[in-house]
C-alpha positions in Angstrom: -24.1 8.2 5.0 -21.7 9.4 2.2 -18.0 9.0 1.9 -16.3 10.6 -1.0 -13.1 8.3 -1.7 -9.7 10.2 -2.9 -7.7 8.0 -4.8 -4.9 8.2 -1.8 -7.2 6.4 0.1 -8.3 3.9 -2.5 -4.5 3.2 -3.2 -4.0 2.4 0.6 -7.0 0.2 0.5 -5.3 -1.5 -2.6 -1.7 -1.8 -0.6 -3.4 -2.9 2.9 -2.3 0.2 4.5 -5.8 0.5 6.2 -7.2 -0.7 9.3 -9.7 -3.5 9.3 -12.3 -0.8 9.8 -11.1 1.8 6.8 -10.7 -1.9 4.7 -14.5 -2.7 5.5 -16.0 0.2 5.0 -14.4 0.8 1.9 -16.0 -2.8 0.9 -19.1 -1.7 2.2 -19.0 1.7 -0.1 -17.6 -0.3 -3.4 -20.8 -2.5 -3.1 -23.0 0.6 -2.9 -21.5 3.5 -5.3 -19.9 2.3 -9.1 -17.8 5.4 -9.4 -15.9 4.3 -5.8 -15.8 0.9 -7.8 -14.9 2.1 -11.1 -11.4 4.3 -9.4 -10.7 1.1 -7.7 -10.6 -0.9 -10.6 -8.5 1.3 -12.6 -6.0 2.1 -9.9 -6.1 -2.1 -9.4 -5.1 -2.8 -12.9 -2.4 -0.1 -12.5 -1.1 -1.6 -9.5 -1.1 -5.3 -11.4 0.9 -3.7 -14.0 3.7 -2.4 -12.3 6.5 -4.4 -11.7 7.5 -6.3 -7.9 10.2 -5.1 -7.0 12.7 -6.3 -4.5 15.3 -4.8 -2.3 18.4 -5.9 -0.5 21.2 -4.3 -0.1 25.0 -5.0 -0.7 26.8 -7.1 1.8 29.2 -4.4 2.0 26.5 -1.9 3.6 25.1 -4.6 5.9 28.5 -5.5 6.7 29.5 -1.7 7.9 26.1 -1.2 9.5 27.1 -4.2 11.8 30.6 -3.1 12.1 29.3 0.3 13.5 27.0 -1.3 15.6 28.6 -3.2 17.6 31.9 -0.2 18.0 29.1 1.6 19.2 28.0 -0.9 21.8 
């Protein structure tokens, strides 16, 4: 059976956003078509590329979300 890929659904492959099912098949199809291969590999080396980012917020916010919270409870 054939599975046409989009690139959406190669990109949640990439950022584990699939089940263990969609992540195996997925495998399964890479090993058996090169173009499925090919988009992965060039969305892959896009994803390395981009920079990790991190985000916290400023005390101040998590300080006023607690301060509602708990005039609230």
């Amino acid at each position: 059976m054939t599975h046409g890929y989009t690139e959406n659904q190669i990109i949640q492959f990439i950022y584990k956003e699939c089940d263990l099912f969609d992540r195996l098949e997925m495998e399964f199809a890479m090993e058996d078509d090169s173009t499925i291969l090919e988009s992965y590999s060039e969305l892959l080396e896009g994803f390395n590329i981009l920079p990790k980012v991190t985000f916290s917020p400023k005390k101040s916010t998590l300080s006023a979300i607690l301060a509602y919270s708990v005039a609230e409870a």
